[in-house]
C-alpha positions in Angstrom: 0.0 0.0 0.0 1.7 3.4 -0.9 2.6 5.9 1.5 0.1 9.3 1.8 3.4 11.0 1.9 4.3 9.4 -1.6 1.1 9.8 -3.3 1.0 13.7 -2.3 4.8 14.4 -3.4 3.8 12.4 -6.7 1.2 14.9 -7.9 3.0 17.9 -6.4 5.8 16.9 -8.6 3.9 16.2 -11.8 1.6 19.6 -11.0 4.3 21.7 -10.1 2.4 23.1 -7.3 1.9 22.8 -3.2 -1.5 24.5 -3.4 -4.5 22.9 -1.5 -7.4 24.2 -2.3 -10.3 24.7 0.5 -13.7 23.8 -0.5 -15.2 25.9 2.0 -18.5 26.8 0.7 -20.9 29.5 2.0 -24.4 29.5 0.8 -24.7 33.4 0.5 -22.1 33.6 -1.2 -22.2 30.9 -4.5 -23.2 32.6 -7.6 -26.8 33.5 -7.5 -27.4 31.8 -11.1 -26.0 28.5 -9.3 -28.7 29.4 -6.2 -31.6 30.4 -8.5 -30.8 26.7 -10.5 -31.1 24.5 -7.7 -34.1 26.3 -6.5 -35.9 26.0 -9.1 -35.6 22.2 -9.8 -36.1 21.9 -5.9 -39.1 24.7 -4.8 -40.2 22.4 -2.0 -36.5 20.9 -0.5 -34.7 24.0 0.2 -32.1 21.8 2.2 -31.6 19.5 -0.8 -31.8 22.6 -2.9 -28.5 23.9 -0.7 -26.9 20.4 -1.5 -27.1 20.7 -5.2 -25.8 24.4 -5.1 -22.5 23.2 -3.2 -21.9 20.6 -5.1 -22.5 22.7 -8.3 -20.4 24.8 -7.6 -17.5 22.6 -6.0 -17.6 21.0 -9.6 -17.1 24.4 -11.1 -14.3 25.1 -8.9 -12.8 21.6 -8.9 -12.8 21.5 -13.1 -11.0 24.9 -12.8 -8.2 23.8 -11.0 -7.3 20.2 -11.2 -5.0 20.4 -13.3 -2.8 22.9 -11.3 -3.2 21.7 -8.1 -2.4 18.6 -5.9 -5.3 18.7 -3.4 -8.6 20.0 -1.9 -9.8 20.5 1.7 -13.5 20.1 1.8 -14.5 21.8 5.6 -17.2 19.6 7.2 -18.7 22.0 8.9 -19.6 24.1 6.0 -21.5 20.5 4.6 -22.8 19.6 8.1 -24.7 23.1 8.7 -27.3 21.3 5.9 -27.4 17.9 8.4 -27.9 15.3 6.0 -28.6 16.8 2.4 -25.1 19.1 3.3 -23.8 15.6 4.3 -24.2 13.8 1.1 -22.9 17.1 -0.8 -19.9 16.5 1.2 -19.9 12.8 0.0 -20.3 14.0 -3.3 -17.8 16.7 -3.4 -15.2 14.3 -1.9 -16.1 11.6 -5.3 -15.9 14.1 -7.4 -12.6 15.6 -6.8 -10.9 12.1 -6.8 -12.5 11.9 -10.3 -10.4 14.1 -11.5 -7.1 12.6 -9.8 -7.3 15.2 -6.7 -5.9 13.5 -3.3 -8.6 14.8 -0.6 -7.9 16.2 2.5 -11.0 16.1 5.5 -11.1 18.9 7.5 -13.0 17.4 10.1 -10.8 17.3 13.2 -12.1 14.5 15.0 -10.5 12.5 18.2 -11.8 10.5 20.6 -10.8 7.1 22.4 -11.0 3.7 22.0 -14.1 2.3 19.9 -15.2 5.7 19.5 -12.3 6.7 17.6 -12.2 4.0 15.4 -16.1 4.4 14.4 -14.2 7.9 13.4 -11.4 6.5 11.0 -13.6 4.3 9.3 -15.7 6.8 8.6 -13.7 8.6 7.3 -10.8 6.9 6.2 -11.1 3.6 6.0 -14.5 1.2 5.4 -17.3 0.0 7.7 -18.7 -3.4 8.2 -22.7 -2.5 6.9 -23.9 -6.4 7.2 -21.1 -8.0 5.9 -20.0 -5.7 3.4 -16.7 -3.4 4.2 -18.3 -0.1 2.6 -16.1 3.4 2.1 -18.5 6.0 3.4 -16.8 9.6 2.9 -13.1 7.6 1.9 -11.1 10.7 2.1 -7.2 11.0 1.2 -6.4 12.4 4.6 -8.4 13.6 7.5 -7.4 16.6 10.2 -7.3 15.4 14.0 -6.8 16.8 17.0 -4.3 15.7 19.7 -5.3 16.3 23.4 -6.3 12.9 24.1 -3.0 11.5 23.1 -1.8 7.9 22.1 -5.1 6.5 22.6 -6.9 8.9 20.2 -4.1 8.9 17.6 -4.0 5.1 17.0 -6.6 3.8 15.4 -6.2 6.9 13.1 -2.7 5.5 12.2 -4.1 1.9 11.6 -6.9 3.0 8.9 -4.0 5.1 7.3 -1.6 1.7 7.4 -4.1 -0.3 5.9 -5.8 2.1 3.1 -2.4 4.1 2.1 -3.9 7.1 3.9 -2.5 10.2 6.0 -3.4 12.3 8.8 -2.9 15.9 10.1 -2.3 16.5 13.7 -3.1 19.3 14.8 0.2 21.4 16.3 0.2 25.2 15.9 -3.0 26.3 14.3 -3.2 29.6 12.4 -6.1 31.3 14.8 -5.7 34.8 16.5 -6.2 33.1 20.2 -3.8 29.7 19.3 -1.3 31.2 21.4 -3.3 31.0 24.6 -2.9 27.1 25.0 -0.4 25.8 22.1 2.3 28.6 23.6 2.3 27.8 27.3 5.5 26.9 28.2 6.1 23.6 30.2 8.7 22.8 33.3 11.6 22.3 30.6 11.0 25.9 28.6 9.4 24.3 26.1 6.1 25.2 24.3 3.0 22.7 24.4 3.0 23.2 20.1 6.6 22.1 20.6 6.4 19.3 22.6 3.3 17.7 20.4 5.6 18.7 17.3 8.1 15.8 19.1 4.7 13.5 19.4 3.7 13.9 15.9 7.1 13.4 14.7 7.5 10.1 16.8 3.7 9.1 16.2 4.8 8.5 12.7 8.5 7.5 12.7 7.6 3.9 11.7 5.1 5.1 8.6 7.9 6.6 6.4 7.6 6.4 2.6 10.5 6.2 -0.4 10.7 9.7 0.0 11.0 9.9 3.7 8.2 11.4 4.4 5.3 10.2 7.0 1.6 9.5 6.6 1.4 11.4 10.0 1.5 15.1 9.5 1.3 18.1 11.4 -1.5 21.5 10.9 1.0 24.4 11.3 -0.1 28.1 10.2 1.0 30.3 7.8 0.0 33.3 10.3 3.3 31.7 12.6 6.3 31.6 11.0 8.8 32.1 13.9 6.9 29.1 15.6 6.7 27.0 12.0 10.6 27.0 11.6 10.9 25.7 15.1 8.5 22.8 13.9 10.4 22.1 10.6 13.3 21.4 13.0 11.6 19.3 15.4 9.5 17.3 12.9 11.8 17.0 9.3 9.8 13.9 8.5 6.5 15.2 8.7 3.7 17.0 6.2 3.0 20.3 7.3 -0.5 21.1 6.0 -0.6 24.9 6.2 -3.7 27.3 6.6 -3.5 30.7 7.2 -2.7 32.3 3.5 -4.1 34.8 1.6 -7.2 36.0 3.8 -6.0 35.4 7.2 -2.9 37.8 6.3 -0.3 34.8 5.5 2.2 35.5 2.4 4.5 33.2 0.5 7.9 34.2 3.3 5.7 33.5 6.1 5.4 29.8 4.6 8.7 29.6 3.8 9.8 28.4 6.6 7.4 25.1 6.6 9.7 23.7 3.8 12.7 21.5 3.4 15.7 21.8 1.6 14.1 19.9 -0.6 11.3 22.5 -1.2 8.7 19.2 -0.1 7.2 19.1 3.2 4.4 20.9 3.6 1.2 21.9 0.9 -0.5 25.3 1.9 -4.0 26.0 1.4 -5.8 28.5 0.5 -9.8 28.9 0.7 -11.4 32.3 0.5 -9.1 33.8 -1.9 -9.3 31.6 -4.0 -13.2 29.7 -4.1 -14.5 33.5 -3.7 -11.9 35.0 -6.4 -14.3 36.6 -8.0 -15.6 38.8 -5.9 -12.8 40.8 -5.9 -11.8 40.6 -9.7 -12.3 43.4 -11.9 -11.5 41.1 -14.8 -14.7 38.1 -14.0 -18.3 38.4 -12.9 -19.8 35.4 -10.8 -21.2 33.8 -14.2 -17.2 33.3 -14.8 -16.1 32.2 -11.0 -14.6 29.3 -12.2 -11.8 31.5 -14.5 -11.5 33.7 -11.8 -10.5 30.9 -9.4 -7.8 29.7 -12.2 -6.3 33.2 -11.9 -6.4 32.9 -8.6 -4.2 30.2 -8.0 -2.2 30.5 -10.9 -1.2 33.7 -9.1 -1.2 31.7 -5.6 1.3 29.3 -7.3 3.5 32.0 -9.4 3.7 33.8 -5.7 5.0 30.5 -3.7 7.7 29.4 -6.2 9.3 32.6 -5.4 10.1 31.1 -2.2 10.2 27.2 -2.8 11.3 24.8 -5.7 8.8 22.4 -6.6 
């Protein structure tokens, strides 16, 4: 079974990018001829009409780009606010960008411990016994998880990813204004609590190294941080740094910098606002052409980071 690590530096390397793309969508703010569409061919499901919005307009977006980029990170919570027709658009989203040879990345940050964690990986990473038949339900690439619980939450995480080739991000040093108030605290021995799960991380996945040396177990670390992110790099050289925080939360192509190796692998950086919601701020395309103006978009993303790394 190949390595998460291998399959992402494999299309990073033929797509000459490290762009993830967030598939973050708001309602409000999809094009109103895509709205106005799935109203009318659902007047009397307004949920189900929200459903076929998103995923109209994820398909828009995902046929723009796929052929620049590496992967997407769908946001469950923007999905789940629709409970189960937002749900399946998630499901559907998720199908449709590995359709189009797109490694997925779940932002769903789950943990939990024992049985309950493992309901969580199968879920979403691996396949669930429906009588008899092992099923993949949402079958993402890679899936966001937090850390606080420790070993016991981080486990069967790692197993779903040894048996179905697929990766996970730990959260470590997220890119939020308030992070600071628990991932900074310092500890008896000077060092930070984002530091000393950086040395978790990095041993959590010391034994699920690929042929590039590189781990299925990966760390979040923002863009909005990069005094903190070059410590990281440091403490964890083996691990994927998935990095929000560019573009609308104030993050540039130096501030990322630092999340990279020598190599100019290690770490993807996504990008969700800026680049979904291009067009809102183009004086080029209208919303009937948000699809072109997300191209330019990350084109321009892309043309901005290899100022700073070699891919």
């Amino acid at each position: 079974m190949k390595n998460f690590a291998d399959k992402l530096i494999e299309q990073i390397q033929s797509k000459k990018s490290v762009i993830c793309v967030g598939l973050d969508p708001r309602l409000s703010k999809i094009p109103s001829f895509i709205q106005e569409a799935a109203l009318k061919e659902n007047p009397n499901n307004k949920l189900k009409a929200a459903a076929e919005a998103i995923i109209e307009f994820n398909k828009g977006i995902i046929d723009a780009v796929h052929d620049l980029i590496p992967c997407v990170k769908p946001q469950v919570a923007f999905y789940e606010l629709f409970g189960e027709e937002g749900m399946r658009a998630y499901r559907e989203t998720i199908k449709y960008a590995k359709s189009k040879n797109l490694l997925v990345i779940a932002d769903v940050k789950r943990n939990d411990i024992g049985s309950t964690a493992e309901a969580y990986a199968r879920a979403f990473l691996g396949k669930t016994d429906v009588f008899g038949e092992l099923m993949a339900i949402f079958d993402a690439d890679a899936i966001t998880v937090t850390p606080y619980l420790g070993w016991d939450g981080i486990k069967p995480f790692v197993e779903e990813c040894k048996k179905y080739g697929k990766g996970i991000f730990v959260l470590v040093k997220t890119s939020n204004p308030s992070s600071g108030d628990l991932q900074d605290l310092k500890m008896e021995d000077k060092n930070s609590v984002y530091e000393i799960i950086g040395n978790f991380v990095e041993s959590w996945g010391a034994d699920e190294l690929g042929k590039n040396g590189y781990s299925s177990i990966g760390a979040v670390v923002g863009a909005t941080y990069p005094d903190q992110a070059e410590k990281l790099r440091k403490i964890m050289p083996n691990s994927f740094f998935l990095v929000p925080g560019y573009g609308a939360q104030g993050g540039g192509a130096q501030d990322v910098k630092p999340c990279f190796n020598e190599d100019g692998l290690g770490a993807v950086v996504n990008s969700s606002r800026g680049i979904i919601f291009a067009y809102e701020k183009s004086d080029k395309y209208d919303e009937g052409d948000y699809g072109k103006a997300t191209r330019a978009a990350t084109l321009a993303m892309n043309e901005d980071l290899g100022s700073v790394v070699e891919f």
